[in-house]
N, C-alpha and C positions, 0 to 999 in steps of 0.2 A: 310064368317062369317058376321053376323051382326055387323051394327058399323063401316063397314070397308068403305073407302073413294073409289069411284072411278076412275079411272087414267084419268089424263088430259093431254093434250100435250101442251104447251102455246108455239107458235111460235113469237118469240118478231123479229119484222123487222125492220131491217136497211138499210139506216140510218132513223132516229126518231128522235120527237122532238128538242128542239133546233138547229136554223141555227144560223151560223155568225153573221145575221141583229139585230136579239134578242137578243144575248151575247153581242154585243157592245150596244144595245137600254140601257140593265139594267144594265149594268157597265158605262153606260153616268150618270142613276139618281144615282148608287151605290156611284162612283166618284163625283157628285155634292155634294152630300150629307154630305160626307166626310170634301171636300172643303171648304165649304159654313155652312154648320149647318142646322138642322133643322128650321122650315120647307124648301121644296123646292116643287115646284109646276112643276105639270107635266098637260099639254093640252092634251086633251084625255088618253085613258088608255093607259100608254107606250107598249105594248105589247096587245094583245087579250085574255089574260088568268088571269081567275080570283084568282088562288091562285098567282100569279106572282105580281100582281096589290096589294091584302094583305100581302104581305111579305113585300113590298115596304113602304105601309103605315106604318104598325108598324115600320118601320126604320127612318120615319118622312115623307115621301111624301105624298102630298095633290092634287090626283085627280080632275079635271075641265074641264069645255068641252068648255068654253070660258075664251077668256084673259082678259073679263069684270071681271071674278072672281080671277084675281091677284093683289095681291099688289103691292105697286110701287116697294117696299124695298125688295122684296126674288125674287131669280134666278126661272125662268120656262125653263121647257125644254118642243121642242117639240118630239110630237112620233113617231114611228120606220114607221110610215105609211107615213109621209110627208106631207106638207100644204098646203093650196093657199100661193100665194105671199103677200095677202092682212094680214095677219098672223106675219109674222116678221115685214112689214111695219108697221104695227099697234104697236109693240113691240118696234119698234124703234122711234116712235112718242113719245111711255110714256117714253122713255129712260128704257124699262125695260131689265134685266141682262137674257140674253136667251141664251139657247143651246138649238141647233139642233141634234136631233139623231134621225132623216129621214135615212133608209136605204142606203148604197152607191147604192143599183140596183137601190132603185126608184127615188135618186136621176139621177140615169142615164136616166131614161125615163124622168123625167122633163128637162132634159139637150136635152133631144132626139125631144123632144115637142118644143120647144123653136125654136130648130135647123131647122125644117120643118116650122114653122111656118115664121121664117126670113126669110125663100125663097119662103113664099107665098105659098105653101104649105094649105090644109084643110087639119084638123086631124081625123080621125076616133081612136075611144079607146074602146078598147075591153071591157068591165067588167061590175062590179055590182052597179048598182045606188044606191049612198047612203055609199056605202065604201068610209071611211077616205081614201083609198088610190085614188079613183078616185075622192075625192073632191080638192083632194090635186095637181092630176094631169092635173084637167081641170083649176084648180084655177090658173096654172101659163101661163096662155092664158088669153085676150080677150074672154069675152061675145061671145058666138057665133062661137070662132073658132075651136072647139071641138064639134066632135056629139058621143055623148055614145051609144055602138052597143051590146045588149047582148046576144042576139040568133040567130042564121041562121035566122031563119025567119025576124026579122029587118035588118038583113044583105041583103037580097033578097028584102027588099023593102024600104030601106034607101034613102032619095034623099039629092044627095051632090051637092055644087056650081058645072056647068057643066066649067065654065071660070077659075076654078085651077086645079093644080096637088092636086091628093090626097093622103096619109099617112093614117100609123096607128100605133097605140101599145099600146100594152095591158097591166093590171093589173099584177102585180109578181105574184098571188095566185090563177089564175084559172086554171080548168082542163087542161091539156095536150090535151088531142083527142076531148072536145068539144070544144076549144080554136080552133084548126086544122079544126074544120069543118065552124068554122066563118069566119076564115078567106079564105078558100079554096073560099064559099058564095060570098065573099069579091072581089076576083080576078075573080071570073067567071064574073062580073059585071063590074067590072074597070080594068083591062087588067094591067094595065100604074101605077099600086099603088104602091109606094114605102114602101119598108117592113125596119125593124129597121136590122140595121148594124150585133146585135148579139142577137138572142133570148129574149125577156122581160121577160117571166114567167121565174121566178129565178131559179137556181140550185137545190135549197134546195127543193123548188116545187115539181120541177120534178124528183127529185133522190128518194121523200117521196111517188111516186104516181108510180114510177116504182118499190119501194121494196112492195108496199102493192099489184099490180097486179101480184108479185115473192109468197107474201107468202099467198096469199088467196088460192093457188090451192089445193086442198080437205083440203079446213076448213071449219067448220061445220057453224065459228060463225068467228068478227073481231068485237074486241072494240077498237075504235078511243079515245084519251087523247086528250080534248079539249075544251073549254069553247063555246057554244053555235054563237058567234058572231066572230069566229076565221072562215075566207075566205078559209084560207088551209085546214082547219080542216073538218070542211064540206066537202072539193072536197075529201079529204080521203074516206069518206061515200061513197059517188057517185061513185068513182072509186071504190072500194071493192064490192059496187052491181052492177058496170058494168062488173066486171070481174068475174061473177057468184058467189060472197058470199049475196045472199039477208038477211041475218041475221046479218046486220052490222051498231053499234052502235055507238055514238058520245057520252060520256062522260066527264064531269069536274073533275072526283075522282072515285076513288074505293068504294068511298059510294051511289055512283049516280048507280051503276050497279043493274039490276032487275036479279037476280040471277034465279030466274021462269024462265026466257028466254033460261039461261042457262041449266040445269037441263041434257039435254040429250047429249051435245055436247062433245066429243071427243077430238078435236083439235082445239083450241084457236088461234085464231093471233092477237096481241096486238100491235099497234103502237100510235104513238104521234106525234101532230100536231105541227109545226116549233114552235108555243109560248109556247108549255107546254113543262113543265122540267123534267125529266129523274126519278125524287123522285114522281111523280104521277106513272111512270110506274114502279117501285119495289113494290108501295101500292098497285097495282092491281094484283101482281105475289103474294104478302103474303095473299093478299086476298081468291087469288085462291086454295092457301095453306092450307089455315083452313078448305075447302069444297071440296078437290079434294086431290088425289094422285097427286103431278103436277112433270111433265117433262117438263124441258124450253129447248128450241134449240134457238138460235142467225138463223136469216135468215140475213144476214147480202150483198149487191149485191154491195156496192159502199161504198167508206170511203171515208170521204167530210175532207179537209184541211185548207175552204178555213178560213181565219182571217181579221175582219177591225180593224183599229185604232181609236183609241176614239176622239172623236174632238180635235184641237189646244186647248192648255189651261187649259184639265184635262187629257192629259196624265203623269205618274207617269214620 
């Protein structure tokens, strides 16, 4: 009959969107906020996602990308990415009122960096030039004692001091299997490299990249929930067209989707990147609603448990 909707199949995988690092980031400005009173300033975007970031403001926080743009008098927090060291020292010069809501993982790799570096040790760090997290990671070294490695190819012709042991570790947010293949590059080269004690690329990472290689298999199409400049989000991409969905999209909202693209596709798989929140992915299943007959399935492969604690100070 005319008029009538199509059937869709929306596969929603799990687990999605929000990790631990994120619930405790936004319950650190939620908590300040509370504390404290408006304004509270936060040093980069607390999270990578852009409705997360305006929800925040409207409840009073005030986005900045330097501590030059803080006042003496209101609290800054910093974000779920982590800092240079030069960052708190600076905070602690003005005497200004700061919280830290640096992930506990990346706080672990800065602990891990530190710890290599004390034994003389040169650092090799996997990741993306230009990521808050690896500005944050090389920032608690010396000039110099970090070299940032992003592809096999720089891996294969990287030259490191020949007179130390070498190290390495990686960003929490990048691919699983192209992560695997840098570092493989890594070892065929220096034998004698010391690898981190327990995996870097986080949990949430790699639990988001193993449901999305589970639920792409015969789907037509994969929209990614994510704000453009989110690390994980992105690797969602990549993984859904390394795992045979070439039709796989990075969205901010259910208003950002080109429905044209859609038009023929069958079976939908919908996931969310570690900083977007679970109310972008129902906007995109009602959306589907109004243009589709929609069947939702749960692809559900691992139920994550884990919980942090909010810093000394603003726990309830």
């Amino acid at each position: 009959m005319t008029g009538e909707k199509a059937p869709l199949t929306v596969r929603l995988a799990g687990p999605r969107g929000f990790c631990a690092g994120v619930v405790r980031a936004i319950q650190v400005v939620e908590a300040a906020l509370e504390r404290h009173g408006a304004p509270v300033y936060v040093r980069h975007e607390i999270v990578h996602n852009r409705f997360v970031v305006e929800t925040l403001q409207a409840k009073g926080a005030v986005f900045v990308e330097e501590l030059d743009e803080v006042p003496n008098d209101v609290p800054v927090v910093f974000s779920a990415h982590g800092v240079p060291k030069s960052v708190p020292e600076e905070a602690q010069r003005r005497e200004l009122h700061y919280i830290d809501a640096t992930c506990p993982l990346v706080s672990k790799i800065h602990r891990e960096a530190e710890r290599h570096f004390t034994v003389g040790r040169h650092l090799l760090l996997i990741g993306h030039a230009g990521h808050p997290e690896v500005i944050g990671t090389m920032g608690q070294l010396p000039d110099g004692a970090v070299q940032l490695v992003q592809t096999v190819a720089e891996a294969q012709r990287i030259e490191a001091p020949a007179d130390r042991e070498l190290a390495y570790v990686t960003q929490t947010t990048l691919s699983v299997d192209d992560t695997a293949e840098i570092i493989e590059a890594l070892r065929a080269r220096f034998p004698e490299l010391h690898e981190p004690r327990r995996e870097d690329i986080c949990y949430a990472t790699t639990n988001r990249q193993a449901a999305v290689k589970d639920v792409v298999s015969g789907a037509d199409a994969v929209i990614v929930l994510g704000s453009p400049n989110s690390s994980n989000s992105n690797r969602l991409v990549e993984v859904a067209k390394a795992a045979g969905c070439p039709r796989a999209f990075l969205v901010d909202s259910a208003a950002r989707i080109e429905w044209e693209a859609l038009a023929d596709v069958k079976v939908l798989a919908v996931t969310a990147g570690a900083s977007a929140p679970e109310v972008l992915v129902e906007e995109v299943v009602e959306a589907c609603r109004q243009r589709f007959d929609v069947t939702v399935e749960e692809w559900t492969n691992t139920v994550e448990t884990v919980k942090f604690k909010l810093p000394r100070g603003l726990a309830a």
